[in-house]
C-alpha positions in Angstrom: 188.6 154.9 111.2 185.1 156.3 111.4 183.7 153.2 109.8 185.2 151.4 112.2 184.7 153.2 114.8 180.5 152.8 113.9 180.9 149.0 113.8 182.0 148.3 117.2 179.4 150.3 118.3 176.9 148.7 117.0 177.8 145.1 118.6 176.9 145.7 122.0 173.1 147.1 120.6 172.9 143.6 118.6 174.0 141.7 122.1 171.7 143.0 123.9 168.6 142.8 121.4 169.8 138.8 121.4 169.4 138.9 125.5 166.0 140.3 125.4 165.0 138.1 122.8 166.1 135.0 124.8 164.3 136.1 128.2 161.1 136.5 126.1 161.6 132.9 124.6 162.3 131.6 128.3 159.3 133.2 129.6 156.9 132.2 126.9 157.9 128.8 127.3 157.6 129.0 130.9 154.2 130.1 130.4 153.9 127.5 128.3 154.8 124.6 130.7 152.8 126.5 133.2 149.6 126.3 130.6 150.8 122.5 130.0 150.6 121.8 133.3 147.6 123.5 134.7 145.7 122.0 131.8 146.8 118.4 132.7 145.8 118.6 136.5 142.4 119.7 135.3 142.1 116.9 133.0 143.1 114.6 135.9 140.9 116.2 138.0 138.3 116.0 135.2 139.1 112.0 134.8 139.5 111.3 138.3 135.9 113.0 139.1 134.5 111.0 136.3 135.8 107.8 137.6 134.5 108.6 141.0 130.8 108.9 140.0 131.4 105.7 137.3 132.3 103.6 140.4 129.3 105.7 142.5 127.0 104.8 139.7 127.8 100.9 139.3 127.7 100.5 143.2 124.5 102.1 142.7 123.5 100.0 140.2 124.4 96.7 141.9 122.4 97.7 145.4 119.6 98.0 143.0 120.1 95.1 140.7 119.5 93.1 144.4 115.4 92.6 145.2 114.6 93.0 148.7 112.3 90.1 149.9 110.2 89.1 152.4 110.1 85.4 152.9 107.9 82.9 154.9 108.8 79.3 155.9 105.7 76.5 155.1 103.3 75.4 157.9 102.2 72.0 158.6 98.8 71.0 157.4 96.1 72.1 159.1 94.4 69.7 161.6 90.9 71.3 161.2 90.7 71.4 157.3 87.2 71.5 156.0 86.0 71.6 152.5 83.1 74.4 151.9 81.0 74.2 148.6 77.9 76.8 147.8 74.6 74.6 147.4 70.8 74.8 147.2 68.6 73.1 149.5 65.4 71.2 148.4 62.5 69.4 150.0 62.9 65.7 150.3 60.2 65.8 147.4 59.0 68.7 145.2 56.8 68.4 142.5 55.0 70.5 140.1 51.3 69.6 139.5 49.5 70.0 136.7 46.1 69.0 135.2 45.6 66.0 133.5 42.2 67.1 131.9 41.8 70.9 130.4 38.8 72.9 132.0 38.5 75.7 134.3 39.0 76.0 137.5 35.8 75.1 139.7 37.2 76.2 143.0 40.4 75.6 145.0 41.2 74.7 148.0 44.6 74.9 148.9 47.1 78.2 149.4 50.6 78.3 149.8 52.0 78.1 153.1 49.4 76.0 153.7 49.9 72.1 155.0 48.5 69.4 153.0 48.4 65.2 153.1 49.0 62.7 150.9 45.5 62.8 149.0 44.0 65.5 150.0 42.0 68.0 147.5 43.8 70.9 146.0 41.2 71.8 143.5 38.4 71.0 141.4 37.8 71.6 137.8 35.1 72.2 135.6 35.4 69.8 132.6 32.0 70.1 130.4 33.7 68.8 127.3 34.6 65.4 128.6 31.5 65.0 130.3 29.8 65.3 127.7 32.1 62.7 126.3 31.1 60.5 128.7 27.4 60.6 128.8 27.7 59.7 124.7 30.2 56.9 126.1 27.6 55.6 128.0 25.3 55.5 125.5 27.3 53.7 123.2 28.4 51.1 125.6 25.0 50.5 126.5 23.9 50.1 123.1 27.0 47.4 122.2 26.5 45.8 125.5 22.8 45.0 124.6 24.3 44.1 121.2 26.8 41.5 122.4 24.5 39.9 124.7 21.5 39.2 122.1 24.0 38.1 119.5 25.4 36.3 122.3 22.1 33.9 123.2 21.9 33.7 118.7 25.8 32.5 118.8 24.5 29.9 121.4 21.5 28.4 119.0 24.0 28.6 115.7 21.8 31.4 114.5 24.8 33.4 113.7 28.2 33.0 112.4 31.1 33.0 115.1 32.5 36.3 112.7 29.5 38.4 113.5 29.6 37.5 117.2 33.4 38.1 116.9 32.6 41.8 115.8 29.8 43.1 118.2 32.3 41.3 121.0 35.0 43.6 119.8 32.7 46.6 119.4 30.9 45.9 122.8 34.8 45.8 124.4 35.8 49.1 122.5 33.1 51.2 123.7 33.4 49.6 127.0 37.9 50.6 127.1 36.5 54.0 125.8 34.0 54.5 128.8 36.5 53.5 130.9 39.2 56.0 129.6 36.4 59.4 129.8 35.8 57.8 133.5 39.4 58.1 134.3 39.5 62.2 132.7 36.7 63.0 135.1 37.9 61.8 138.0 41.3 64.2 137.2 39.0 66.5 137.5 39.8 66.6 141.4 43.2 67.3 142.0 45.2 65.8 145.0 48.4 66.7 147.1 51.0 63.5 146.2 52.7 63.8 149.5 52.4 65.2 152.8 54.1 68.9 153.0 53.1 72.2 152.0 52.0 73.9 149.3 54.7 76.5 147.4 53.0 77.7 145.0 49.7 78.5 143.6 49.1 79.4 140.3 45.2 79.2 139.3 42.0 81.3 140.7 38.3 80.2 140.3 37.7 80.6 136.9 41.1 80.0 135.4 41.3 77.9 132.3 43.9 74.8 132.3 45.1 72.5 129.7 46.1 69.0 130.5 49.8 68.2 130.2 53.0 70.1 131.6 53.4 72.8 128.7 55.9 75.1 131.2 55.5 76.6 133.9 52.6 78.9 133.5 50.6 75.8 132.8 51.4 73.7 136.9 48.5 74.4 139.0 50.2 73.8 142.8 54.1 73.4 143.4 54.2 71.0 147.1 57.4 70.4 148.9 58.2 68.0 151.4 60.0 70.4 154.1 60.3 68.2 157.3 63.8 66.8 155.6 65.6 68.5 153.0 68.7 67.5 151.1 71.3 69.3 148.6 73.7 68.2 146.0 77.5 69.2 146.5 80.2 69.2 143.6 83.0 67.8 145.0 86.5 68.5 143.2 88.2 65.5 141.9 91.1 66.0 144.7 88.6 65.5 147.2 86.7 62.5 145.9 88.5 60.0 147.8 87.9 61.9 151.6 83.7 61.6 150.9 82.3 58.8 152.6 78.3 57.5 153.0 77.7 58.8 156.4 80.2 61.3 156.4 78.8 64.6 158.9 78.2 67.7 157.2 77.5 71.3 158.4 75.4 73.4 156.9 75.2 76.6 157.5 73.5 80.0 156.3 74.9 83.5 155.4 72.3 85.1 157.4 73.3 83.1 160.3 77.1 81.8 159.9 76.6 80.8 163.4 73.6 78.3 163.2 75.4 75.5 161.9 72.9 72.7 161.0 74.6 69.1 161.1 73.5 66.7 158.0 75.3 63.6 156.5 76.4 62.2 153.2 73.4 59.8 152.4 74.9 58.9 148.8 77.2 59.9 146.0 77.4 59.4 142.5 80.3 56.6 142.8 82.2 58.5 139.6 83.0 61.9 138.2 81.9 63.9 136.0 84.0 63.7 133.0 82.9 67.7 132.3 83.7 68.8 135.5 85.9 66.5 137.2 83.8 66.8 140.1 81.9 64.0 142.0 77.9 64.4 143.4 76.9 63.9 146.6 73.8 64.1 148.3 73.5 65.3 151.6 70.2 64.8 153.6 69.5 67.2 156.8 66.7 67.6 159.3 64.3 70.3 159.4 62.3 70.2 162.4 63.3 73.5 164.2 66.1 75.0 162.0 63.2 76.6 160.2 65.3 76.1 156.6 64.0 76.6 153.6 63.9 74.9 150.2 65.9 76.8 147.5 67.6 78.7 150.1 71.4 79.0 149.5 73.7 77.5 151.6 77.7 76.6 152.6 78.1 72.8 153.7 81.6 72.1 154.7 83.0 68.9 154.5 85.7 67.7 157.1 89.0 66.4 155.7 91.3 64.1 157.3 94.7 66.0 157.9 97.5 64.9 155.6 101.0 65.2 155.3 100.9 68.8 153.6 101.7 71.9 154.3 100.2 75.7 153.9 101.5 78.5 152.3 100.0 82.6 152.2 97.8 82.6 149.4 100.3 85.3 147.8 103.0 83.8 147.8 102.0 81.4 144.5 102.8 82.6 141.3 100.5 81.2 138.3 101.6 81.0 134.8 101.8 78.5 131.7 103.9 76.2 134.1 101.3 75.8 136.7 101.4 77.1 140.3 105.0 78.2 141.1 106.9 79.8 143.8 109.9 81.3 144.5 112.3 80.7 147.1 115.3 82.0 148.4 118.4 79.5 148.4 121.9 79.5 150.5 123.2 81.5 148.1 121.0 84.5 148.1 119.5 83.5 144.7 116.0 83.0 143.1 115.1 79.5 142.8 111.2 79.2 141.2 110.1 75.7 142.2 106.9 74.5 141.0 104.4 73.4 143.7 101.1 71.1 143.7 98.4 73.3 144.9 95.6 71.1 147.1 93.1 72.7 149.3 92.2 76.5 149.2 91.5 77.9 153.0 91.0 81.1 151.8 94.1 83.4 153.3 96.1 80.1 152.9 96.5 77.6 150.7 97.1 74.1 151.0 100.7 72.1 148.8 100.8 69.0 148.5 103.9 68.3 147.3 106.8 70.9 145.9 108.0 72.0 149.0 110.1 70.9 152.5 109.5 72.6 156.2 113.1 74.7 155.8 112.2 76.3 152.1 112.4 80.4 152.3 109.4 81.1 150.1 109.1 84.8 149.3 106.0 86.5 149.9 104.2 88.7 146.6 106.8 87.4 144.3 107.1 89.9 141.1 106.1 89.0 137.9 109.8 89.7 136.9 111.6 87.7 139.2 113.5 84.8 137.5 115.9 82.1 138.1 119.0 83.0 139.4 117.9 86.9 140.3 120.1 88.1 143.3 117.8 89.0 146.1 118.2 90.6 149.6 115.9 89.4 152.2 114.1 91.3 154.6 112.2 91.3 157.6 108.8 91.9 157.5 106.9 94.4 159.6 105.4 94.4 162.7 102.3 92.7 162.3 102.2 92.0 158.6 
């Protein structure tokens, strides 16, 4: 009865260690599904934060993946187009003059600056060597002319052969040629101006020892240039050629005074191009009466062109590469198109096409070396006064 007693006691103590057990599974897996469940709204959170700034990043990424441009529309040709090319003026004449006899210098009589005419004494030389040339020329001709003229009167009476005549004939005309020639040195002995103008350079004093020929320049006695016309020699480019007429006016004008024009004219051009250069040569001619130009002085001569059917462009907006002159313009569709362009005249700031291009085309200004077919751009407009 004890026994027994003890056993049903001890159910109730087993019961309730069963409840306690089961409220401490309930609230572990409570916690559990609480744990579960905080951690899955932080990695949605997470996630959704993540795909926030991936779709923040790639809007990002396509405003920049679009170029903002500047564009410009083409001008019409320009009605005052000129051509400009660097040149050198010259005298009408120039010439370097130098002895035809060596000696020294007796005296001189010209300086430079100094006007001369046609004929006139520059300077005297001293030429001992050929005079005494000359005096034993004399002798000699004397002695084959008396020679020629006895055998001569014996050739008349048969008294000698026609051979021995024939020789003192030839001997009597040898020494005479050879007179002749030593006649000729001394009279270059006085040096003359070839042309009126004035004298450029002077490159003897009294004294000075010359040798005949033109062995360089040390060896030219006087430099004269004929100053009262001038004329220059333009390279014209090939796309150019055809505009140059005969007759055509010029301007000429100075750096030191860009505001003196001087008006010339195309007196002749070469009539074909140099294969080298591409490039055709024309002379220009100019007066010089009261301009007070000078030869070698550098100067710009502008050639007026007839306006064509062209149109201008900023000078920055071409692109240049293996393809030739490009540029890129901006179509309907917001794209890149990169049209290649025939470049003529260069104005400086602006640049003339010649073909490439229609009045409507949106042709971006400093195009990037990067920009390609196809790029998307944004245009934009410019700023005040740019």
């Amino acid at each position: 009865m004890t026994d027994h007693r003890h056993a049903h006691q001890g159910l109730p103590d087993l019961h309730l260690h069963h409840v306690r057990r089961g409220a401490v599974v309930r609230k572990a897996r409570i916690a559990a599904v609480v744990a579960v469940a905080l951690l899955a709204v932080g990695l949605g959170r997470t996630l959704f934060m993540r795909h926030a700034e991936a779709a923040a990043l790639e809007q990002e990424a396509a405003r920049n993946a679009v170029l903002s441009v500047n564009v410009v529309l083409p001008s019409q040709g320009r009605g005052d187009a000129a051509l400009t090319l660097p040149a050198t003026l010259q005298g009408m004449a120039e010439a370097q003059i130098y002895a035809r006899t060596s000696g020294y210098i007796k005296r001189w009589y010209k300086d430079i600056g100094q006007p001369v005419k046609k004929g006139e004494l520059l300077a005297e030389l001293d030429i001992p060597d050929i005079d005494k040339q000359a005096q034993e020329a004399r002798a000699n001709f004397e002695l084959a002319k008396t020679a020629y003229l006895r055998w001569k009167t014996l050739r008349a009476q048969d008294a000698v052969s026609q051979q021995e005549f024939d020789e003192k004939e030839t001997a009597y005309k040898q020494t005479e040629a050879e007179l002749k020639r030593l006649r000729d040195l001394q009279d270059f002995a006085r040096v003359s101006a070839p042309f009126d103008g004035i004298v450029t350079r002077r490159n003897i004093d009294t004294g000075s020892l010359v040798n005949a020929g033109n062995g360089g320049a040390p060896q030219a006695l006087f430099a004269t240039a004929q100053i009262d016309k001038l004329h220059l020699y333009a390279y014209v480019p090939q796309g150019q050629a055809a505009a140059i007429h005969i007759g055509s006016p010029v301007k000429v004008t100075r750096q030191e005074a860009p505001d003196q024009a001087v008006s010339g004219k195309v007196v002749r051009t070469a009539g074909a191009l140099d294969a080298a250069t591409r490039t055709l040569q024309v002379e220009v001619m100019l007066a010089n009466a009261d301009h007070g130009l000078m030869p070698g002085q550098y100067v710009d001569v502008s050639f007026k062109l007839p306006r064509g059917q062209t149109l201008t462009l900023p000078t920055n907006a071409l692109q240049f590469g293996a393809k030739g002159s490009r540029v890129a313009l901006v179509g309907a569709d917001s794209k890149v198109h990169l049209q290649t362009v025939a470049v003529g005249t260069d104005f400086g700031h602006e640049v003339e096409i010649r073909a490439g291009l229609k009045t409507d085309d949106k042709v971006i200004i400093n195009p990037p070396d990067s920009i390609y077919d196809g790029q998307k751009v944004a245009i934009v407009p410019m700023a005040k006064g740019a």
